[in-house]
C-alpha positions as a printed NumPy array, in Angstrom:
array([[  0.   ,   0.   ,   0.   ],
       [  1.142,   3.653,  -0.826],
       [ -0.466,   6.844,  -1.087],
       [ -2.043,   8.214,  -3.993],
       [  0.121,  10.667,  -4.647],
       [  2.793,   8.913,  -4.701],
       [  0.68 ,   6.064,  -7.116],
       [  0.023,   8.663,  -9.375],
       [  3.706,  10.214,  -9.723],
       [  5.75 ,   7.109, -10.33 ],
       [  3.1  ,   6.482, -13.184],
       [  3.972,   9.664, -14.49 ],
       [  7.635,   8.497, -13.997],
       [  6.923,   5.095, -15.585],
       [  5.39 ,   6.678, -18.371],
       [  8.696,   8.812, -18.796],
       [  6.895,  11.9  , -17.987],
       [ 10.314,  14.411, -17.585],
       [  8.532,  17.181, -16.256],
       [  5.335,  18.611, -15.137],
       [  4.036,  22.687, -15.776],
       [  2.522,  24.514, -12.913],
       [  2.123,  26.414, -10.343],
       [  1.83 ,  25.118,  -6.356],
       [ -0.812,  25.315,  -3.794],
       [ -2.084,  23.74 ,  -0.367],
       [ -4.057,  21.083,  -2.179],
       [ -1.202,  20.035,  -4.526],
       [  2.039,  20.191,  -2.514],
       [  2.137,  16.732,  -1.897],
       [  1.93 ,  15.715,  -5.502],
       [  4.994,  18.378,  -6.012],
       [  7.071,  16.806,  -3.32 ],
       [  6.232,  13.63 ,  -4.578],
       [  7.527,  14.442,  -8.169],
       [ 10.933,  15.698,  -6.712],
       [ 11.461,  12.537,  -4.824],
       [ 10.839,  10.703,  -8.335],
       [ 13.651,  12.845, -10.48 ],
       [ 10.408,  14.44 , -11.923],
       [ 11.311,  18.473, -12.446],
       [  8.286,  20.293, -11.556],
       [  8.597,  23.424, -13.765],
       [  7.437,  26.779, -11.884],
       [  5.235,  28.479, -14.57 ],
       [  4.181,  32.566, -14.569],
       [  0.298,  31.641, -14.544],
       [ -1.463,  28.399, -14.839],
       [ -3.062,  29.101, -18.184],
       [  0.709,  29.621, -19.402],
       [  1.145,  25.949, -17.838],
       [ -1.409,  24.21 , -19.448],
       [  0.029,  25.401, -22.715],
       [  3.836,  24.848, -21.857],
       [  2.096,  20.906, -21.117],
       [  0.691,  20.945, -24.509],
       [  3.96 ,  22.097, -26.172],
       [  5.552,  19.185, -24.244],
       [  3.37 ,  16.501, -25.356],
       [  3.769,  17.86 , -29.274],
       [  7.428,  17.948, -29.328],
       [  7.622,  14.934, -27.474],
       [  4.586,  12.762, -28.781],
       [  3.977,  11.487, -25.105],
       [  1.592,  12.927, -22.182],
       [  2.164,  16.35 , -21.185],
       [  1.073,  16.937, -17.45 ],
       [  0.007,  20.507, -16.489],
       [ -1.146,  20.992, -12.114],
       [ -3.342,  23.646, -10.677],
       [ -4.09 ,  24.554,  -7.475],
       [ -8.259,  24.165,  -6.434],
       [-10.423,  26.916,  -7.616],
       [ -9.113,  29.825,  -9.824],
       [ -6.078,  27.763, -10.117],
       [ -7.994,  25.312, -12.123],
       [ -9.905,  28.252, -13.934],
       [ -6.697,  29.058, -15.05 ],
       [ -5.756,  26.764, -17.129],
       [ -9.834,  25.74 , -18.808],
       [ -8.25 ,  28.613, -21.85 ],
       [ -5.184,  26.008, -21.769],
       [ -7.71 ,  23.109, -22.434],
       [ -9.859,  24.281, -24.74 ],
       [ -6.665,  24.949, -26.776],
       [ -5.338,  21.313, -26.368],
       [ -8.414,  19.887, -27.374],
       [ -8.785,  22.002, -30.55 ],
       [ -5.207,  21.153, -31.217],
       [ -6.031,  17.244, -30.34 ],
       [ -3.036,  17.04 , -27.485],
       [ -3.111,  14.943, -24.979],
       [ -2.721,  16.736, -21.573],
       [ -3.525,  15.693, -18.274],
       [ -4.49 ,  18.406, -16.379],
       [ -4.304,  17.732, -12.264],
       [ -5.948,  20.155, -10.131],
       [ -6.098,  20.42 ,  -6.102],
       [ -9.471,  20.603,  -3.87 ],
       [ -9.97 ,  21.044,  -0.247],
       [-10.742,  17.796,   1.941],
       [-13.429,  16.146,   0.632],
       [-14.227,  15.01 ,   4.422],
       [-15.367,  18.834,   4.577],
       [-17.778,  18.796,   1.764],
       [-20.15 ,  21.255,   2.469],
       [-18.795,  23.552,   4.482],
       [-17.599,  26.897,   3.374],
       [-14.162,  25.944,   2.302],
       [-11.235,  28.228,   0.64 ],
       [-10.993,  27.882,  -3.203],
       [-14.28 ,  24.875,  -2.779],
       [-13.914,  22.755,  -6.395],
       [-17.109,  21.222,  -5.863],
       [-20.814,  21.698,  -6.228],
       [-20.49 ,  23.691,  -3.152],
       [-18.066,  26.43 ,  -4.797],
       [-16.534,  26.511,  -7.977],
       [-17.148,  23.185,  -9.374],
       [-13.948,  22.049, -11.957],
       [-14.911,  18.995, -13.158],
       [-17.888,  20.493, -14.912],
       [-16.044,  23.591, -15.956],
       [-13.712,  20.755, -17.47 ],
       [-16.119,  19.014, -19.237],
       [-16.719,  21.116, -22.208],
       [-12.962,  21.645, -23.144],
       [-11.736,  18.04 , -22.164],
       [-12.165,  14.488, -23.108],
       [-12.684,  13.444, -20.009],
       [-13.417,  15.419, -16.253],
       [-13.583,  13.52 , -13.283],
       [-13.094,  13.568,  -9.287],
       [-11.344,  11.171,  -7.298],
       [-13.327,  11.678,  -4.199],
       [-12.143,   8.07 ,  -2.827],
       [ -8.566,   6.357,  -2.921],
       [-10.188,   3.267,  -4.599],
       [-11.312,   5.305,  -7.696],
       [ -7.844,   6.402,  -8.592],
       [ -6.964,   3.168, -10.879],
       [-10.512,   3.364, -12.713],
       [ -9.846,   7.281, -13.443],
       [ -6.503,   7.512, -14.159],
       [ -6.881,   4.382, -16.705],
       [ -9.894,   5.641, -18.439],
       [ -8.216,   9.173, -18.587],
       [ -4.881,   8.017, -20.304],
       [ -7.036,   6.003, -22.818],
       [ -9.302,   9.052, -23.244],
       [ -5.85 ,  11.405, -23.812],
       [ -3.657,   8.58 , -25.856],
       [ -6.22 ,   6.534, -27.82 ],
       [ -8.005,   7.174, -30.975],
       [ -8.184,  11.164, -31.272],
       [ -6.394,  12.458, -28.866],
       [ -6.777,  15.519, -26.483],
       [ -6.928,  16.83 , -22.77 ],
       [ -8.464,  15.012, -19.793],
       [ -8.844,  16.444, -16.377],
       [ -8.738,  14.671, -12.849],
       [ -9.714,  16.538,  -9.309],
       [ -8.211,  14.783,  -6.114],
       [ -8.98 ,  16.567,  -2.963],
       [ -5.851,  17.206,  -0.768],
       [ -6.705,  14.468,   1.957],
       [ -7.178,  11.741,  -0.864],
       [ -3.647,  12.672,  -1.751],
       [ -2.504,  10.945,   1.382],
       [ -5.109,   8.41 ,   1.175],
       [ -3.57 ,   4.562,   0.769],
       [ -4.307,   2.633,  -2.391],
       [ -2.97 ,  -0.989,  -3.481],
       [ -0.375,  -1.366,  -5.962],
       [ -1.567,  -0.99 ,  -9.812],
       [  0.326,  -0.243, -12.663],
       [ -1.269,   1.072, -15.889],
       [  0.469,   1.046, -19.186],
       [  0.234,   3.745, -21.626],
       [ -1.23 ,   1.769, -24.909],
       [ -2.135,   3.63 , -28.001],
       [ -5.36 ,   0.969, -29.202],
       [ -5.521,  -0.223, -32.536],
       [ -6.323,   2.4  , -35.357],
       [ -9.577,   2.38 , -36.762],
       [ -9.829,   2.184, -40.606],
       [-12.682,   3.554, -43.252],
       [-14.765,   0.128, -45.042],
       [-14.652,   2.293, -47.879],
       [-11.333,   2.889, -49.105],
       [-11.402,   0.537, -52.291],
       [-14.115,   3.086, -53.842],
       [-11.35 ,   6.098, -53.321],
       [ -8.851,   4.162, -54.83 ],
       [-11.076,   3.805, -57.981],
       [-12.124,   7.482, -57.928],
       [ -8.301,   8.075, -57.566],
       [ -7.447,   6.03 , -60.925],
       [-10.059,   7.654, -62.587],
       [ -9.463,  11.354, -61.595],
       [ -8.367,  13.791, -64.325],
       [ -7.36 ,  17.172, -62.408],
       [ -7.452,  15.889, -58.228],
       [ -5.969,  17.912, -55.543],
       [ -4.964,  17.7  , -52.354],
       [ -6.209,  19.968, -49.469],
       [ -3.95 ,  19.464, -46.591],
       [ -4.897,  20.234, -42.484],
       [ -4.51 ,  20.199, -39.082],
       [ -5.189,  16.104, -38.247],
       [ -2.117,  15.455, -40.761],
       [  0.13 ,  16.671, -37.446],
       [ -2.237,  15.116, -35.296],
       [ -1.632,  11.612, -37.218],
       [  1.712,  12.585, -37.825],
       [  1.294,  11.34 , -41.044],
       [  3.629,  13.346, -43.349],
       [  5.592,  10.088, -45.078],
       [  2.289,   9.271, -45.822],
       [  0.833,  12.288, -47.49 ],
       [  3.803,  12.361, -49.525],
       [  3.628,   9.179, -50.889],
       [ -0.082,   9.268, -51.232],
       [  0.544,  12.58 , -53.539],
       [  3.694,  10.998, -55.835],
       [  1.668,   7.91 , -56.145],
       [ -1.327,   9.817, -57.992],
       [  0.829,  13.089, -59.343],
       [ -1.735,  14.879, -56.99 ],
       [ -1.011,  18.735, -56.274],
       [ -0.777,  19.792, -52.403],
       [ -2.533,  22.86 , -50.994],
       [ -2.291,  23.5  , -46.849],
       [ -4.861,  24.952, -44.697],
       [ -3.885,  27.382, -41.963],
       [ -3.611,  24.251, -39.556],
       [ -1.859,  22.32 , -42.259],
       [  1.089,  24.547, -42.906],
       [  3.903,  22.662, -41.981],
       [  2.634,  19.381, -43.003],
       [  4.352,  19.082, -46.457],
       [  7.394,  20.441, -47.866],
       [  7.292,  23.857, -49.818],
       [  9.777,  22.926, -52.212],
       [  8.172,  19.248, -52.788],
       [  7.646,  19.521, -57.209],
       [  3.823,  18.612, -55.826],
       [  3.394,  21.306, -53.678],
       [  0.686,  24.237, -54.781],
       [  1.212,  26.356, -51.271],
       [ -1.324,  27.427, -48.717],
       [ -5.061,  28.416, -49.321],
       [ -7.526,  29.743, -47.076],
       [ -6.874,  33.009, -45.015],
       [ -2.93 ,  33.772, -45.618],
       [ -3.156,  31.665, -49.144],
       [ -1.305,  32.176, -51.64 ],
       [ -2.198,  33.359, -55.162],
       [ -0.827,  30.108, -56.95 ],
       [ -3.561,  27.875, -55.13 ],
       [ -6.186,  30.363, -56.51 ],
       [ -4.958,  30.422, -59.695],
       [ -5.136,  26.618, -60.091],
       [ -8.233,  26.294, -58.597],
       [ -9.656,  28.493, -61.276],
       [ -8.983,  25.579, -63.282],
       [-12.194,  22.587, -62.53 ],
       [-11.132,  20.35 , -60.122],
       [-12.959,  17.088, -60.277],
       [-11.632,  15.512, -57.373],
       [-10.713,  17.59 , -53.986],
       [ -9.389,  15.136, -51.139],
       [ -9.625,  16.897, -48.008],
       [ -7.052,  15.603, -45.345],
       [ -7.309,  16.453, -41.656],
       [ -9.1  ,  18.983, -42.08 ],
       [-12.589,  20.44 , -41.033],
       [-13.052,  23.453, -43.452],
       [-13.488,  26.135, -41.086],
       [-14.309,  29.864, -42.204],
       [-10.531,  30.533, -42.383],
       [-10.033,  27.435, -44.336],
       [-12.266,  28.187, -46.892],
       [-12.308,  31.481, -48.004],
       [-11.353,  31.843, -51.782],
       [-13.271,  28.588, -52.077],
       [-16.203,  30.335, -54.066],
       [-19.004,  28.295, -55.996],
       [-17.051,  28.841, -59.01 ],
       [-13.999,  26.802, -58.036],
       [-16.179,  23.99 , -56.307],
       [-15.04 ,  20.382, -57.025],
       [-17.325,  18.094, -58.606],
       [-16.704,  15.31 , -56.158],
       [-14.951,  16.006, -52.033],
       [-13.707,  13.163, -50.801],
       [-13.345,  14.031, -46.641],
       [-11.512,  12.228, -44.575],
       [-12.367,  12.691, -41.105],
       [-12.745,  11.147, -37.495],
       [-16.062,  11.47 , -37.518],
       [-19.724,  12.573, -39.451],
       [-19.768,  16.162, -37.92 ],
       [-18.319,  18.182, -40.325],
       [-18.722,  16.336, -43.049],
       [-20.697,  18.241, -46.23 ],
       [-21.52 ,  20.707, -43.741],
       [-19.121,  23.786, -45.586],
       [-19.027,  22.65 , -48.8  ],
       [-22.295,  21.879, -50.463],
       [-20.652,  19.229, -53.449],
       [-21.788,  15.347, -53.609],
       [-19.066,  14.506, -50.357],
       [-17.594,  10.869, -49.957],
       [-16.967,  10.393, -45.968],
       [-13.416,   8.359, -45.336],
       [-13.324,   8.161, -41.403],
       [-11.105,   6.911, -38.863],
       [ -7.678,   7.171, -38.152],
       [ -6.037,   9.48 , -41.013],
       [ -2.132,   7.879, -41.331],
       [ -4.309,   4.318, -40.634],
       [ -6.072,   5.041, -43.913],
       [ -3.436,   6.583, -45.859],
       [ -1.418,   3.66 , -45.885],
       [ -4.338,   1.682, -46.657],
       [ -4.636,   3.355, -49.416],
       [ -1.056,   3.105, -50.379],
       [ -1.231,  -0.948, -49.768],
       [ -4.202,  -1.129, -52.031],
       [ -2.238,   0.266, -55.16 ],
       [  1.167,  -0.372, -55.504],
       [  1.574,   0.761, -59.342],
       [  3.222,   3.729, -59.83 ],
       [  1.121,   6.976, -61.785],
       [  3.326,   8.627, -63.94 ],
       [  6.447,  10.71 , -63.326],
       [  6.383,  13.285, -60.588],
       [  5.458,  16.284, -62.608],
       [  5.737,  19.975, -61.021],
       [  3.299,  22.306, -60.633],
       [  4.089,  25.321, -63.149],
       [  2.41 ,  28.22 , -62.788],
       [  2.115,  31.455, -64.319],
       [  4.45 ,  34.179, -63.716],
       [  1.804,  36.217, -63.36 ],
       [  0.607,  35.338, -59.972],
       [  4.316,  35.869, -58.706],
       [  3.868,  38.958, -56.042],
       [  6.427,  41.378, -55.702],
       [  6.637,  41.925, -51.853],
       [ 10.438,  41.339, -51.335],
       [ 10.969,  45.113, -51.356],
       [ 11.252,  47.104, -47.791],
       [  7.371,  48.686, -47.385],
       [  9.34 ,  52.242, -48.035],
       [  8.558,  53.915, -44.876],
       [ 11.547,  52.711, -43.218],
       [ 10.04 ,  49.308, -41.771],
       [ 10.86 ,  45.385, -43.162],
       [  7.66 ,  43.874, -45.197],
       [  5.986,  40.842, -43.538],
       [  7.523,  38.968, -46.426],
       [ 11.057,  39.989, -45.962],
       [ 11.051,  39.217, -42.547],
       [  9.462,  35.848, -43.146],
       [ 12.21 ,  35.387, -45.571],
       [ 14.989,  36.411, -43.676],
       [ 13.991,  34.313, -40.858],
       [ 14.06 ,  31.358, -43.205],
       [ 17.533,  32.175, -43.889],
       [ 18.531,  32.881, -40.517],
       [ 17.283,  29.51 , -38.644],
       [ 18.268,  25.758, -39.221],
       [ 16.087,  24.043, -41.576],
       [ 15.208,  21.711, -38.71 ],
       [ 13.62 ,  24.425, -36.295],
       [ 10.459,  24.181, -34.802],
       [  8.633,  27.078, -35.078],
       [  4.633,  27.617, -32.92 ],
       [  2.902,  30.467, -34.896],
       [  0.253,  32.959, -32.491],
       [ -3.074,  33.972, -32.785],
       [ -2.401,  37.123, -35.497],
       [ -1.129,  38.666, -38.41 ],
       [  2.376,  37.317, -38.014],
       [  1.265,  33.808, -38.361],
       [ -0.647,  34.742, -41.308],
       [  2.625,  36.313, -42.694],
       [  4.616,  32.838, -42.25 ],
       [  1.735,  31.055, -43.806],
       [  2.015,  32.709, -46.48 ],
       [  5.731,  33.197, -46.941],
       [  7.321,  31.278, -44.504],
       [  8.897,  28.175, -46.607],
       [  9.034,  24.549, -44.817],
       [ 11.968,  22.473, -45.133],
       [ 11.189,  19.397, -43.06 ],
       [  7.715,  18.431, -42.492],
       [  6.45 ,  18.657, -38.783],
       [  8.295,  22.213, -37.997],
       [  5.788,  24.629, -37.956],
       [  2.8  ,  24.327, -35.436],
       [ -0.02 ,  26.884, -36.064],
       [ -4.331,  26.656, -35.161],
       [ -6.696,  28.891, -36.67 ],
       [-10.36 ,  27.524, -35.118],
       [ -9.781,  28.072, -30.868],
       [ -7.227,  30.727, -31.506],
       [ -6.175,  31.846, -28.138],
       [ -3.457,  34.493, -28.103],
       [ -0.349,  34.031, -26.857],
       [ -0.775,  29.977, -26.742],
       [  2.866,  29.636, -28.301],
       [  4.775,  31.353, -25.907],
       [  3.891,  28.799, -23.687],
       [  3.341,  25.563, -26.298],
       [  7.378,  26.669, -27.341],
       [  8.517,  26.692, -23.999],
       [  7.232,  23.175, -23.313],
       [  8.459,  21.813, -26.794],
       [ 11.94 ,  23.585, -26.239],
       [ 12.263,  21.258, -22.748],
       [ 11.414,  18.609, -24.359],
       [ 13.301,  18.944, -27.315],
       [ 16.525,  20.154, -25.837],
       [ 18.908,  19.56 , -28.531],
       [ 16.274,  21.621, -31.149],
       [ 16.04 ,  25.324, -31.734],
       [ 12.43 ,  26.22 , -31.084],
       [ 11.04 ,  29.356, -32.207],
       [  7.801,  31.38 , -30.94 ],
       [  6.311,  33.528, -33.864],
       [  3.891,  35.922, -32.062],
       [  2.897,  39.503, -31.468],
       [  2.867,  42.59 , -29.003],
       [ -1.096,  41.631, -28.097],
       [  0.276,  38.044, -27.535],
       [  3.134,  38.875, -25.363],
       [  1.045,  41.254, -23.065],
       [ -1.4  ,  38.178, -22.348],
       [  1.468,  35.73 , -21.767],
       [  4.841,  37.178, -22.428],
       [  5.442,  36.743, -18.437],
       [  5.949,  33.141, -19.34 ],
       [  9.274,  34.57 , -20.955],
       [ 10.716,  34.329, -17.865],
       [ 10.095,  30.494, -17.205],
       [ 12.25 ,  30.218, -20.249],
       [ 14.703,  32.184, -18.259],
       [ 14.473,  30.076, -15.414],
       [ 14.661,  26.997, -16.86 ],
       [ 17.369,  27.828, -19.115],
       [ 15.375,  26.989, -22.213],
       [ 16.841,  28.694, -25.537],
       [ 13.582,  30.005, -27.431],
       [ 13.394,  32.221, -30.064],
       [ 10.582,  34.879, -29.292],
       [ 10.473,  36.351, -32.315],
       [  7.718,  39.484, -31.627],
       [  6.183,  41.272, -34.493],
       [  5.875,  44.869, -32.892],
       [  3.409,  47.122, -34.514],
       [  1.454,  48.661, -31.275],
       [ -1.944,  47.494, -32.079],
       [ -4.066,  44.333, -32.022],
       [ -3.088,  44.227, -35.723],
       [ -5.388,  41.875, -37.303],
       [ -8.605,  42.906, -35.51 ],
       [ -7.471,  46.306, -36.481],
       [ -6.816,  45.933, -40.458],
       [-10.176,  43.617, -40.445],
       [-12.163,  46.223, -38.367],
       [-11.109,  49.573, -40.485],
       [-11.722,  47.206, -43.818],
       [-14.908,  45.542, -43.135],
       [-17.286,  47.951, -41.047],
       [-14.915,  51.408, -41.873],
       [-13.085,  52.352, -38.792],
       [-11.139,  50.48 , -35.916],
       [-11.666,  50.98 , -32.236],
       [ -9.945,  49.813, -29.149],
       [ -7.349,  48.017, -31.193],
       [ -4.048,  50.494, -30.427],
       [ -2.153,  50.164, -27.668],
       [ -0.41 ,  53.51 , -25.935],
       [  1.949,  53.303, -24.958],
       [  3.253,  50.553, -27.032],
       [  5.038,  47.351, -25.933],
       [  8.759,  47.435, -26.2  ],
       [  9.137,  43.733, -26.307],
       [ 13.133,  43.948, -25.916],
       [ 13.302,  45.734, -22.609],
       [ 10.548,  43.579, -21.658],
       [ 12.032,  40.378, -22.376],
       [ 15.529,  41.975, -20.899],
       [ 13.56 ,  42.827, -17.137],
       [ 12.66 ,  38.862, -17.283],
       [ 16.074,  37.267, -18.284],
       [ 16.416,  37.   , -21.57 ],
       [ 18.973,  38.193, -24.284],
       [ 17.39 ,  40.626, -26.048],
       [ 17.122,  42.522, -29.441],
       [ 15.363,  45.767, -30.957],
       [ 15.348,  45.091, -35.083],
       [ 14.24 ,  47.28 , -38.241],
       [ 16.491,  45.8  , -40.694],
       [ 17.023,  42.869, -42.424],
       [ 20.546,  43.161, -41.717],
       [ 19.544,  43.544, -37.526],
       [ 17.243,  40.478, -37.703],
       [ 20.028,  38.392, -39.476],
       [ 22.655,  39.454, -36.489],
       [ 19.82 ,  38.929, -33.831],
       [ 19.046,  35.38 , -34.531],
       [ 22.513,  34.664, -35.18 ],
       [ 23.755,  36.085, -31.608],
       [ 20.777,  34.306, -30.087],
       [ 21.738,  31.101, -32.196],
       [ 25.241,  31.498, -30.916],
       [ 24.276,  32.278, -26.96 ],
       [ 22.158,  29.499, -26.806],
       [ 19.607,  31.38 , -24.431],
       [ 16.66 ,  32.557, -24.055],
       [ 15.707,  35.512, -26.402],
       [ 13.198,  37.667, -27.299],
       [ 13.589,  39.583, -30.644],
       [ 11.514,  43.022, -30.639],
       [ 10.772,  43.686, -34.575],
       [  9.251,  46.872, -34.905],
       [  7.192,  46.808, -38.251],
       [  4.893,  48.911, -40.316],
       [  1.864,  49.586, -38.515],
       [ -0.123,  50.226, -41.618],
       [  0.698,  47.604, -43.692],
       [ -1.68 ,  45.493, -44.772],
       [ -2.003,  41.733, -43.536],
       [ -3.208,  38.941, -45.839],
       [ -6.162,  38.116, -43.916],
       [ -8.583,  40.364, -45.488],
       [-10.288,  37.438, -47.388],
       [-12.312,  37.148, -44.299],
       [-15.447,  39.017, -43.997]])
């Protein structure tokens, strides 16, 4: 017999857990004493939303469990933004939150979790896979099994257990649970794509989110040489194939580029949709006119399906990389040579040039950062304009380095999901893309960087406004209000006051030296840009 805190850590140690994002309280301290005794590094976070996040970032670099703890009450609130994002971004995290005594149920009790005060597990519910209590030492095997399966099987995402403080200490028999991804489930129907495949004239390939989720980038590579099929990427998707692959088109959707539009014009007969729900920034420049005559969707489930395109839709669910290589087992034959994607000159834009006024276009610094960092960096792109820049121009040498999600959207989720990826991924140069609005929600977590000595790259576009609410506001209903910010952020004496190397940049020529000093340092960084507040981002295509 043992407690159950000290059950539930040396799982997390069996499952090779490293480390564990968070910030202490009453209710929690013995599962933080617990982890030290195990070798487990409990990682002292800025805010416990900035935890859950820095968990997330773990479990993506890693491709394991990422562990985020909260205190009872608002330190569980905390982190529900943190969830909501994990889920949308299908992570699994297993958030652990503290409650008073359950023995004292009832009472009027400091930072209550139950029905009695501010009750977690249902706040969990709608943002997790799975919310639960552990109000007895005997439910902790049933929980913490069916909450692993929840985050590791099948889709994957965030779970959330409860345990009030004195079931911490409670004494449980030995268990052991193994962390067992279940067999992946495969579409009945994948003989009648292959057919439609063969018989396609002008197919292409429309590339999202779930691809990263599957990890399944050998597999949309093959599956595009074997049929010659031409590769667009969805906000989500960017980063899932390789810009200079002879197949690929670009991106499309909000931040697409004009190549994918261009082709589109074109009659496709056969769109295959891959990870990918087509949300309203997925889909914009996919007018009537351009509408495939057949969608095949593959999916994880009905939901979405036919719901944003209204074309005869074939659904191909279940597990995406599962049914990819399928697919690929099914035919065998080769298609035809690999033949590039040529497109008119004409759809070339000229953006390469400085915007005039003294400030670096979007583009150039997209490009110079692509010169600047290791082909092999991992970049997470924020909610804004400056992801919508790398979308666009950012190129992609090696699938499954750039992290970005357009549907949940919460600011200043990569300062934390780079942190977390960055200790897990030592040996890697991670790189957080975000923005002035981003860093004044989370840019405190700059400092857990600091602490921890982990090396990112903050690399903040600095324009002194909420830029793409403010371009979309002045464009779509005539003026913008509430979107500036006076004074403005200055990101490098920020990041300095918190412990980081930092850099104040105009030029192409200061960016180059910046990353390269940072590069060289091997610290953490934060790289103040300071670009043209008036130039125009390429998210307009939303209404």
């Amino acid at each position: 017999m043992q407690t159950v805190a000290k059950t539930l850590v040396q799982h997390l140690k069996q499952w090779q857990i490293t480390h564990v994002f968070g910030i202490p309280g009453k209710p929690v301290t013995p599962l933080i004493l617990e982890m030290d005794r195990n070798g487990i590094t409990f990682v002292l976070c800025k805010h416990e939303c900035g935890a859950g996040f820095a968990a997330a970032g773990y479990a993506t670099a890693k491709r394991t469990l990422g562990v985020a703890l909260g205190t009872a009450g608002p330190g569980g609130t905390n982190m529900l933004t943190a969830a909501g994002q994990a889920k949308a971004t299908h992570t699994p995290v297993l958030f652990l939150t503290g409650q008073p005594p359950i023995k004292e149920i009832g009472k009027v009790l400091g930072q209550d979790s139950t029905m009695f005060g501010t009750d977690l597990v249902r706040m969990f519910e709608s943002v997790t896979k799975f919310s639960a209590r552990v109000e007895r030492s005997d439910l902790l095997e049933v929980y913490l099994r069916h909450a692993i399966e929840q985050a590791c099987t099948g889709v994957p995402g965030p779970v959330h257990l409860s345990i009030p403080l004195d079931v911490l200490f409670e004494e449980v028999p030995a268990f052991r649970l193994e962390m067992q991804p279940q067999a992946q489930l495969k579409a009945s129907n994948l003989d009648e794509v292959v057919e439609i495949l063969d018989s396609a004239r002008r197919p292409i390939i429309l590339a999202g989110i779930g691809v990263h989720t599957a990890q399944a980038y050998r597999e949309l590579e093959a599956f595009a040489e074997r049929w010659n099929i031409p590769v667009m990427t969805t906000p989500g998707g960017k980063g899932t194939f390789r810009s200079r692959h002879p197949l690929s088109l670009g991106p499309f959707g909000l931040g697409g580029c004009p190549e994918t539009e261009v082709y589109m014009q074109d009659r496709i007969d056969v769109m295959l949709v891959l990870g990918s729900q087509l949300s309203d920034l997925e889909v914009p420049g996919l007018t009537p006119a351009v509408y495939p005559r057949t969608l095949i969707h593959f999916d994880h489930d009905l939901r979405f399906i036919g719901k944003a395109i209204d074309v005869p839709t074939i659904p191909v669910l279940g597990n995406l990389k599962a049914n990819l290589q399928a697919i690929l087992k099914r035919d065998q034959g080769a298609h035809g040579r690999i033949q590039s994607i040529h497109l008119s000159a004409a759809t070339q834009e000229n953006e390469s040039k400085p915007t005039g006024n003294g400030y670096m276009s979007g583009r150039q610094v997209m490009h110079t950062l692509r010169e600047a960092l290791p082909g092999e960096a991992i970049m997470f792109g924020d909610a804004g304009s400056h992801s919508f820049y790398a979308i666009k121009h950012y190129e992609i040498e090696e699938p499954g380095t750039f992290f970005f999600e357009e549907v949940f959207a919460s600011m200043g989720r990569a300062i934390g999901y780079s942190i977390g990826a960055q200790i897990a991924k030592p040996d890697r140069v991670v790189v957080c893309l975000t923005g002035d609005g981003c860093m004044f929600m989370n840019g405190t977590e700059v400092s857990t960087a600091a602490n921890y000595g982990a090396p990112v790259l903050f690399i903040v576009f600095n324009n002194g406004s909420l830029d793409m609410v403010d371009k979309g506001m002045a464009r779509h209903l005539g003026r913008a209000v509430g979107t500036v910010y006076s004074p403005p952020l200055d990101a490098a004496r920020f990041g300095q006051s918190m412990g980081a190397a930092s850099y104040r940049c105009t030029t192409e020529y200061e960016l180059r030296q910046a990353v390269a000093a940072a590069l060289r340092e091997q610290r953490t960084a934060v790289i103040d840009i300071i670009v043209d507040p008036n130039e125009i981002p390429p998210t307009m295509k939303r209404g």
